[in-house]
C-alpha positions as CSV (number, residue, x, y, z in Angstrom):
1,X,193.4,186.7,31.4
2,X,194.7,186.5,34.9
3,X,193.7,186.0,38.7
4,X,192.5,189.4,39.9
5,X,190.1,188.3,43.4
6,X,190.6,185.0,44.7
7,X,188.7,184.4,48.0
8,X,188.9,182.6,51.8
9,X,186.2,182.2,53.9
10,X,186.2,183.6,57.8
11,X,184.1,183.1,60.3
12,X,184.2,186.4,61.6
13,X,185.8,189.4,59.3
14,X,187.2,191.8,62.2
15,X,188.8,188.8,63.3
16,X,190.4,188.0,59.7
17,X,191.2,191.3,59.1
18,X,193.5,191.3,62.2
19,X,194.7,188.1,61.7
20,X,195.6,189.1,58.0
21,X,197.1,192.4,58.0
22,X,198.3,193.0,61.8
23,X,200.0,189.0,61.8
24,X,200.6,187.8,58.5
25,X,201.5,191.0,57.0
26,X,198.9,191.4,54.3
27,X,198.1,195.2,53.5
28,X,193.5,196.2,53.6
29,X,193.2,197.1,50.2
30,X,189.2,197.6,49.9
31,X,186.5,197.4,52.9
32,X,183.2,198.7,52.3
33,X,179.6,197.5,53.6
34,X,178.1,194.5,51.6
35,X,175.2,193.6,52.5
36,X,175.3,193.3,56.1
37,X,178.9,192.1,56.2
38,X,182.2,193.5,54.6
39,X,184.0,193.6,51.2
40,X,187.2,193.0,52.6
41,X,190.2,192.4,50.7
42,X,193.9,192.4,51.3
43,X,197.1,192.3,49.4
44,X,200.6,190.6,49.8
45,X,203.0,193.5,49.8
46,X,205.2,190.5,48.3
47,X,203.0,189.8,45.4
48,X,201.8,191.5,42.1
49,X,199.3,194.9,43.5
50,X,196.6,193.4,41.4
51,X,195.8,189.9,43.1
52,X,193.5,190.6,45.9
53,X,192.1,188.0,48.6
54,X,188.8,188.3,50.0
55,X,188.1,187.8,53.3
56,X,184.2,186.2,52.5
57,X,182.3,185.9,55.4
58,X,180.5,182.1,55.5
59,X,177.0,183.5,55.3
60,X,175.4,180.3,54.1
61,X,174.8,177.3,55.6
62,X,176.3,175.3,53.0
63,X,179.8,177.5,53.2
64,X,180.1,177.3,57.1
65,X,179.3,173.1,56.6
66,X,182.1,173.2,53.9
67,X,184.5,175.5,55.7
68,X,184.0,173.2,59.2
69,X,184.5,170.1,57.0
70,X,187.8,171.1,55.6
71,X,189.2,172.2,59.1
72,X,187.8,169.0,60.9
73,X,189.8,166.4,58.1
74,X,193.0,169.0,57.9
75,X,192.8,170.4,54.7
76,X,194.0,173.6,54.2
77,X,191.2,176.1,52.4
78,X,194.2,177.6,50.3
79,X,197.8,178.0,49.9
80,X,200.7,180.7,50.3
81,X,203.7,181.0,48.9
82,X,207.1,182.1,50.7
83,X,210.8,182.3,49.2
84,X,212.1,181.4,52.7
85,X,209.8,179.1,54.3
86,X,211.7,178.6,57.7
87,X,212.4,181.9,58.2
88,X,208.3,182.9,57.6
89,X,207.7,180.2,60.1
90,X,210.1,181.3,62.6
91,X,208.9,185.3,62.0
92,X,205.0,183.9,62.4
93,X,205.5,182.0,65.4
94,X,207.0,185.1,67.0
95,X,203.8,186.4,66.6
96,X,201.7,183.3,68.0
97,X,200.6,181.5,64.6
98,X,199.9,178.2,65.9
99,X,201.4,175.7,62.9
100,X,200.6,171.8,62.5
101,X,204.2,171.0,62.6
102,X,207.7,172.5,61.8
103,X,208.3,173.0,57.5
104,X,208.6,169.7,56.3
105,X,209.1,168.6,52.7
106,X,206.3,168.9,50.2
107,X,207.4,166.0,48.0
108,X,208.6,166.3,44.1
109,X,208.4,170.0,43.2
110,X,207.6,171.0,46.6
111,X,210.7,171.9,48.8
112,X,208.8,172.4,52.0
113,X,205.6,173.1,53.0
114,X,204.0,173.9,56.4
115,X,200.4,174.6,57.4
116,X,199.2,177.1,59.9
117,X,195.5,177.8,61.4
118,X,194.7,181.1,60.4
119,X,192.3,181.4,63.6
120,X,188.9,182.1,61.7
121,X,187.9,178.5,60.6
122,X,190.6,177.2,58.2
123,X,194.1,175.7,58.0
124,X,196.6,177.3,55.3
125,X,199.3,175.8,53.6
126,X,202.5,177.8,53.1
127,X,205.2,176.4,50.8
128,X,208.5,177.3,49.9
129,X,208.6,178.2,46.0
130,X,211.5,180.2,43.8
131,X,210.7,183.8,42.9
132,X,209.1,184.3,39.7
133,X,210.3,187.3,37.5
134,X,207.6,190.1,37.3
């Protein structure tokens, strides 16, 4: 068993879908009508081709309460990885990612973390981790 679809929730998906493949880098993997909205997904060119995120539009009422309630007390929705944290800061900041603060460190097992707003509802935390072997 492994993680094939994981999801993030966006207040708008156009939006998302620039802010995820034309900033962070991600690469549109699927996008076909859903049921009025999108099934969106995009994939790390960094990360195993099989791991797809979803970029879920907040259709309910309960999901947009959830998603502002997260943002509103700082907790990031999710969590990316990098290999070189301050240089992915310093390479998203280039390209206007607004960031909480500078990398910082994450505590025991952590080497740094930082933790961006991703401009469609929700703060993500990136941290610095070792490369695992494929």
């Amino acid at each position: 068993m492994w993680i094939a679809l994981t999801s993030i929730m966006v207040d708008d998906q156009d939006k998302a879908e620039k802010f995820y493949v034309d900033v962070l880098g991600f690469q549109k993997n699927k996008d076909f009508p859903a049921g009025g909205a999108r099934w969106l997904t995009v994939t790390s060119p960094e990360g195993h081709p099989d791991v797809e995120l979803v970029l879920e539009p907040t259709g309910l009422e309960s999901a947009r309460t959830f998603q502002k309630a997260l943002y509103a007390s700082g907790i990031p929705l999710t969590a990316l990885g990098s290999v070189d944290l301050d240089a992915e800061y310093e390479r998203l900041v280039a390209r206007g990612v607004k960031f909480r603060g500078p990398p910082s460190s994450g505590g025991e097992g952590v080497p740094k973390i930082a933790t961006f707003d991703d401009t469609c509802g929700n703060y993500i935390m990136l941290f610095e981790v070792k490369p695992q072997p494929r």
